[in-house]
C-alpha positions as CSV (number, residue, x, y, z in Angstrom):
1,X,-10.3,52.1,-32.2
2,X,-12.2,52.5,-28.9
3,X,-12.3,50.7,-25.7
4,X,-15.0,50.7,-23.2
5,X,-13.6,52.1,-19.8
6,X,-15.7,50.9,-17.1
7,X,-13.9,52.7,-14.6
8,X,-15.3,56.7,-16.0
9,X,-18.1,55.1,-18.5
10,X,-17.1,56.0,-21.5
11,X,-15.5,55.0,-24.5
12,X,-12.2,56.1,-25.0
13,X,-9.7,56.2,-27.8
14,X,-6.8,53.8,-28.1
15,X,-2.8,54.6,-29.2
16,X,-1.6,52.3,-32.3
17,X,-0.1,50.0,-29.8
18,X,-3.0,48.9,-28.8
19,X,-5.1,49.0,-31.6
20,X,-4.6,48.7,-35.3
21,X,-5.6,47.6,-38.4
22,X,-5.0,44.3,-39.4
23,X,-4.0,43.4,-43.4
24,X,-7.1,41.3,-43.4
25,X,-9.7,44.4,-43.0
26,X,-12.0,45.1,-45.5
27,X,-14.7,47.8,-46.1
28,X,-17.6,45.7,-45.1
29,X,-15.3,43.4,-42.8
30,X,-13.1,46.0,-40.7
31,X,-10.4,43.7,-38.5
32,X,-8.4,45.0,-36.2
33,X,-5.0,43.9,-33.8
34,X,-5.8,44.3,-30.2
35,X,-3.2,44.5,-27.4
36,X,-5.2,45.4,-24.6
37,X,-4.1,42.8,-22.1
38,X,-0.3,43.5,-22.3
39,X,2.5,40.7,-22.5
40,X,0.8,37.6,-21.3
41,X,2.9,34.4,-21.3
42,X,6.1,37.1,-22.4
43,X,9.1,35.4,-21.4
44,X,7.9,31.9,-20.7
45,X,9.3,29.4,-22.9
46,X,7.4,25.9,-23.3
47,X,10.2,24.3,-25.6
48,X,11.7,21.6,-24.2
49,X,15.4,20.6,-24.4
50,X,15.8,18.9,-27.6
51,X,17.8,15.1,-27.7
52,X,20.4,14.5,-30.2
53,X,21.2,10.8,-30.2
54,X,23.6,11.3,-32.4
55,X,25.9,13.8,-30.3
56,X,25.3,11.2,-27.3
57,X,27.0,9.1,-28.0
58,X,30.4,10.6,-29.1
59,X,32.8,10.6,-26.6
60,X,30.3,9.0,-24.5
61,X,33.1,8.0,-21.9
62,X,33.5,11.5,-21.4
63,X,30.2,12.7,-20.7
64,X,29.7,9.9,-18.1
65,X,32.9,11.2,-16.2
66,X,30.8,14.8,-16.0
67,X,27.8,13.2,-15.0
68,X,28.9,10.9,-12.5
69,X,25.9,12.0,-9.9
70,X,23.3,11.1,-12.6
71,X,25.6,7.2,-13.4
72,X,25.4,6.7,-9.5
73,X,22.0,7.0,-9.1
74,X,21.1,5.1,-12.6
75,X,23.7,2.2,-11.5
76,X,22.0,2.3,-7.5
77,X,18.7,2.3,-9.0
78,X,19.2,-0.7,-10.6
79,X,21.2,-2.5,-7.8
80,X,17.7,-1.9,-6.0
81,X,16.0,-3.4,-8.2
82,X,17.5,-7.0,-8.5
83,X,16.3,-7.6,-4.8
84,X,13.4,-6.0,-4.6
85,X,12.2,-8.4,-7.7
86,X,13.6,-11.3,-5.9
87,X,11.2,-10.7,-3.1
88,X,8.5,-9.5,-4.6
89,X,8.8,-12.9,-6.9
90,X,8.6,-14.8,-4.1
91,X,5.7,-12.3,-2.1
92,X,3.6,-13.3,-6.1
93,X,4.0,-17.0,-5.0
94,X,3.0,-16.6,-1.7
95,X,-0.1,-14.6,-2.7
96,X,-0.8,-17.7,-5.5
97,X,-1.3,-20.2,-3.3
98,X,-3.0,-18.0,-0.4
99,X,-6.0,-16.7,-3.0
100,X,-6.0,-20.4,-4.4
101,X,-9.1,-22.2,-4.2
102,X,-8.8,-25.2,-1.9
103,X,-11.4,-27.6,-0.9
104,X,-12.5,-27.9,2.4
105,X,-11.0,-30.2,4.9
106,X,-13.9,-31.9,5.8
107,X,-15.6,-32.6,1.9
108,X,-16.8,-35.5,1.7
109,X,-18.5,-35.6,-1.5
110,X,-15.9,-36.2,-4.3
111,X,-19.0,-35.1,-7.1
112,X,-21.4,-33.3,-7.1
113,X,-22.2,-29.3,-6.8
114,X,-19.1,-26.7,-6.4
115,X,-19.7,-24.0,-4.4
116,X,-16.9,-20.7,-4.3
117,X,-16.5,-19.8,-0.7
118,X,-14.7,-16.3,-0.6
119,X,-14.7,-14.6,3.2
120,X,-13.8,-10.9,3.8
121,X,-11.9,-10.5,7.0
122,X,-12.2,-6.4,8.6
123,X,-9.0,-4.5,9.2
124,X,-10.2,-3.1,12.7
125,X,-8.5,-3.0,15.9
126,X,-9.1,-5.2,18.4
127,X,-9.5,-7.8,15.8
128,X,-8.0,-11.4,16.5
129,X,-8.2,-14.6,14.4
130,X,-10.6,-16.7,14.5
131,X,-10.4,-20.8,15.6
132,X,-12.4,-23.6,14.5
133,X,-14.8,-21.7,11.9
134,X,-18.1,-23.3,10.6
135,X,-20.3,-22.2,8.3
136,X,-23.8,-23.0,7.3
137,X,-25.8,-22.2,4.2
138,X,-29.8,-22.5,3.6
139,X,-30.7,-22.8,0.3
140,X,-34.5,-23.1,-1.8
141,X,-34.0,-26.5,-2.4
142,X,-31.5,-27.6,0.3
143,X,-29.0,-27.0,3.2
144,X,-25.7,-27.5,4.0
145,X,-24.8,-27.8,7.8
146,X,-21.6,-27.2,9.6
147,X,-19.4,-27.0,7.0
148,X,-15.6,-27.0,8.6
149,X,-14.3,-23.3,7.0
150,X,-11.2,-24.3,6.7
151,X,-8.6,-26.2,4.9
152,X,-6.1,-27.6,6.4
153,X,-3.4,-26.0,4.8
154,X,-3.2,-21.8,5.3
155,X,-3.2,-19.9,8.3
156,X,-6.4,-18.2,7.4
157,X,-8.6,-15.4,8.5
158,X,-5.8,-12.4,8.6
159,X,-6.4,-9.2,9.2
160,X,-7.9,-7.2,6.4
161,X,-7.5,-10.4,3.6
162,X,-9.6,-12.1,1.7
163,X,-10.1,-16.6,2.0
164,X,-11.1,-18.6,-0.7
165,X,-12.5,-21.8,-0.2
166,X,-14.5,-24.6,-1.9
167,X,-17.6,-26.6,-0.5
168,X,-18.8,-29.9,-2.7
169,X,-22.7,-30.4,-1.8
170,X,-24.6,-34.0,-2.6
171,X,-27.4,-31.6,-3.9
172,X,-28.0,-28.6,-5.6
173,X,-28.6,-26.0,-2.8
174,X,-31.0,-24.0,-5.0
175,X,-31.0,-20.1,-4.6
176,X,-29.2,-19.6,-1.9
177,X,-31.1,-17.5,1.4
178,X,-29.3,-17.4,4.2
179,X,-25.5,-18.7,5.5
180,X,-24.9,-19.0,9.2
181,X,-21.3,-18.3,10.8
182,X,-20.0,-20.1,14.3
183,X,-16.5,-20.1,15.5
184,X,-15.4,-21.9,18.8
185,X,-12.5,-19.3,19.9
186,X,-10.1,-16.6,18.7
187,X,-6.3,-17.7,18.9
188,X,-5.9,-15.3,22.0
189,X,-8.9,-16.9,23.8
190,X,-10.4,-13.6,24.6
191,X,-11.3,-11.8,21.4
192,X,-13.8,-11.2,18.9
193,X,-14.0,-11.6,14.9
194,X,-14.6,-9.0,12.8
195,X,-16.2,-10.0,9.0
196,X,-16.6,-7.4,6.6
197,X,-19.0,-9.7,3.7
198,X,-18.8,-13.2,2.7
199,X,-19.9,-14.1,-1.2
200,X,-20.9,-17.9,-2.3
201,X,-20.7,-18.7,-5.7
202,X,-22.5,-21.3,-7.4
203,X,-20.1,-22.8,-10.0
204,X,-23.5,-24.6,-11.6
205,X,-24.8,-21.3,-13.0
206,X,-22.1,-18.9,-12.2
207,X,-24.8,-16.6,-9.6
208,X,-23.4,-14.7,-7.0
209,X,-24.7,-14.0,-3.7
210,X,-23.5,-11.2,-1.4
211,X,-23.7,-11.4,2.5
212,X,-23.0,-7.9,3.9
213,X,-21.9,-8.7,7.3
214,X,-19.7,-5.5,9.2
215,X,-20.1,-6.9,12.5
216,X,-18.2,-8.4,15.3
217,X,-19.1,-11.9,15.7
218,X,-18.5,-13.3,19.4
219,X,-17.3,-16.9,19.7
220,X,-20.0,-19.9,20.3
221,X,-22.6,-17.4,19.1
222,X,-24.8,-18.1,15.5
223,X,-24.7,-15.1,13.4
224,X,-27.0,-15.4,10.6
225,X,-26.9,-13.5,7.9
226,X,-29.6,-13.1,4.7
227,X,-28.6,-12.3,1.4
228,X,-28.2,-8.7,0.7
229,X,-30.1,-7.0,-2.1
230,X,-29.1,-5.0,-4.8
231,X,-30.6,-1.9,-1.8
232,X,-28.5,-3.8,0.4
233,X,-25.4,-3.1,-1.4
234,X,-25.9,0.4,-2.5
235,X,-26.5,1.8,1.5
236,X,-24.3,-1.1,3.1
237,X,-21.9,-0.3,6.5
238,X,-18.8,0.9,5.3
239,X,-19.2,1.1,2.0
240,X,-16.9,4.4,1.4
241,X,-14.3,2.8,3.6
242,X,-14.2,-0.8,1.6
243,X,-13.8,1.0,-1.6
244,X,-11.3,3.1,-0.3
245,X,-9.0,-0.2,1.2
246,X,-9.5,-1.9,-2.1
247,X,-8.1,1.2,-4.3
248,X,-5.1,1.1,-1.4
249,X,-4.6,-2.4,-2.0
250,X,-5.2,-2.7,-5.9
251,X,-5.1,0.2,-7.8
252,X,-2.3,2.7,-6.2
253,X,1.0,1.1,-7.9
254,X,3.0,2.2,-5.4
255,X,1.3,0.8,-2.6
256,X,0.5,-2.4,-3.5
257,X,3.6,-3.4,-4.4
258,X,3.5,-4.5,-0.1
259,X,0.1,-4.3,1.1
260,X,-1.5,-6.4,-1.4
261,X,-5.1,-8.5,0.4
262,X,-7.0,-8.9,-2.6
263,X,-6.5,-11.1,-5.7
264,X,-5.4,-9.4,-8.8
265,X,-4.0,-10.6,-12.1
266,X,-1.4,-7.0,-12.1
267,X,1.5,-9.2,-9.9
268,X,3.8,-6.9,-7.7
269,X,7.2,-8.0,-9.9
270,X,4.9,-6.4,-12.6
271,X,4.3,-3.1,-10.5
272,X,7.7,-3.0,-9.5
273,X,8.6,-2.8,-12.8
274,X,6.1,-0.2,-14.1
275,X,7.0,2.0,-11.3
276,X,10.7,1.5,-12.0
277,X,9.7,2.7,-15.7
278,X,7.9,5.4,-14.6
279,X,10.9,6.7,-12.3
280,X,13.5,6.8,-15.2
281,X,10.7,8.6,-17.5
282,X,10.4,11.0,-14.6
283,X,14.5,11.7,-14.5
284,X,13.9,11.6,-18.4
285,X,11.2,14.5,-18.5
286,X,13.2,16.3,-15.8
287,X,16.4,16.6,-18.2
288,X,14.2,17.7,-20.9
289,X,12.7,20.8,-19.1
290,X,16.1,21.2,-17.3
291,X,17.1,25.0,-17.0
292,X,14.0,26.0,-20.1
293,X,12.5,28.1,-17.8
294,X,13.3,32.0,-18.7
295,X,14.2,33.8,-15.3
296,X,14.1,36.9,-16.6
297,X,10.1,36.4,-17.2
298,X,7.2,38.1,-14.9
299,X,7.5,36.5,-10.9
300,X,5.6,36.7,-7.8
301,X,6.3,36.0,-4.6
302,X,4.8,33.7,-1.8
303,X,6.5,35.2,1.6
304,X,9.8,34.9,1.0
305,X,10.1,33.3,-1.6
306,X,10.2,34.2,-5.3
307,X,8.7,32.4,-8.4
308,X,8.7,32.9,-11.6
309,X,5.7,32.2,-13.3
310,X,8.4,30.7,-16.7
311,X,9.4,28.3,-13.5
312,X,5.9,27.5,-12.3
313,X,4.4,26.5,-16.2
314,X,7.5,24.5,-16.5
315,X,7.5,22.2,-13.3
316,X,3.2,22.1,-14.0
317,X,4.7,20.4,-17.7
């Protein structure tokens, strides 16, 4: 067998430890068994610790007197976990009724066309809620003027959430062009509003239409707004940032378990207990690969410290 050495450009010959025939080889199909690399992965072991149900349980009173660390936690755990369901129970209720649907406080028409109101409030500082909130919406066939945004039951327009209202028009507003947002004051009397997008829904046909907003609006000022295009909503203001907030709020488990201002049907008792399940499968897969790493195996060191890489493949598993 020869190698190419790159280093002196040549081929040179290799010892039987490197090179040999394999059993396979035949006349017009040599094969051969090629070390050339040394002992790659020698050492490391990726076995995990096996779990014999059977054993566990036998003197099972024993082995919890030799892991009493491992019992404490397991029984604190779970002492953790009857309050923290209480109020997160009660949080899901509260959350219910604050992304319900309520009508506004000054309909008048008990039939006709149903209109989803939903309002997304900005997170910035300096922001301050807004008192006595109108709205106004032009559509192709028909307008609705100085709607009372509001409902007489929630403390609305937080910082960073999400209202939902619903406005009951005589006619059918048509497609819908333009809305038109007025407030009177802020609750500290000296302070703006800050609206990220508003969406109107026509419950007729089920269309959606997007107003992209980002602004401060100023009290006893009209801040008209046209709907946004599909252009609109690709290169909007703050697009990154909004997308961002919402993963935050909705998708990282962990998270939204407390800051939760958007309406989802995962609950937080529910992500409570899918991160609690996640936390014993984590103890779980840490007993498994407990002490499976060879130290005797090739290591390297990062200033002071010494790793070997057995130890790094296993905490990567």
């Amino acid at each position: 067998c020869y190698a190419w050495d790159s280093g002196v450009d040549e081929w040179r010959l290799l010892d039987s430890a490197k090179c040999q025939a394999s059993e396979q080889t035949a006349v017009a199909r040599p094969a051969f068994k090629v070390n050339l690399f040394g002992s790659i992965g020698a050492g490391i072991s990726f076995v995990p610790n096996t779990i014999d149900f059977g054993e566990l349980f036998e003197n099972w009173q024993g082995k919890l007197s030799e892991s009493r660390a491992v019992l404490s936690v397991v029984i604190v755990l779970w002492v953790l976990f009857i309050p923290l369901a209480v109020l997160l129970r009660r949080m899901d209720l509260r959350d219910a009724q604050k992304f319900q649907f309520l009508p506004l406080k000054d309909e008048r028409e008990q039939k006709g066309f149903v209109y989803k109101i939903e309002v997304f409030n900005g997170s910035k500082r300096g922001y301050e809620v807004p008192v006595g909130v109108f709205i106004s919406v032009k559509g192709l066939n028909a307008s609705e003027l100085l709607r009372t945004l509001d409902d007489g039951e929630r403390r609305n327009f937080e910082s960073g959430g999400v209202d939902n209202f619903l406005m009951t028009t005589k006619a059918h507003l048509g497609d819908i062009r333009s809305i038109c947002l007025t407030f009177d004051k802020t609750e500290s009397g000296a302070g703006r509003w800050y609206v990220s997008r508003l969406i109107v829904t026509d419950c007729t046909n089920d269309n959606k239409y997007i107003f992209v907003i980002e602004d401060w609006l100023s009290p006893g000022i009209d801040s008209a707004v046209n709907c946004a295009s599909s252009l609109d909503l690709k290169f909007s203001k703050n697009l990154v940032r909004n997308h961002l907030s919402r993963r935050m709020q909705d998708d990282h488990i962990w998270f939204s378990m407390l800051r939760r201002k958007v309406d989802t049907n995962f609950s937080r008792l529910q992500r409570l207990g899918v991160c609690w399940s996640l936390l014993f499968m984590t103890m779980i897969a840490n007993a498994m690969w407990y002490e499976v790493a060879d130290s005797s195996s090739e290591a390297f060191r990062i200033g002071p410290v010494k790793v070997s890489y057995g130890s790094l493949i296993t905490s990567i598993l």
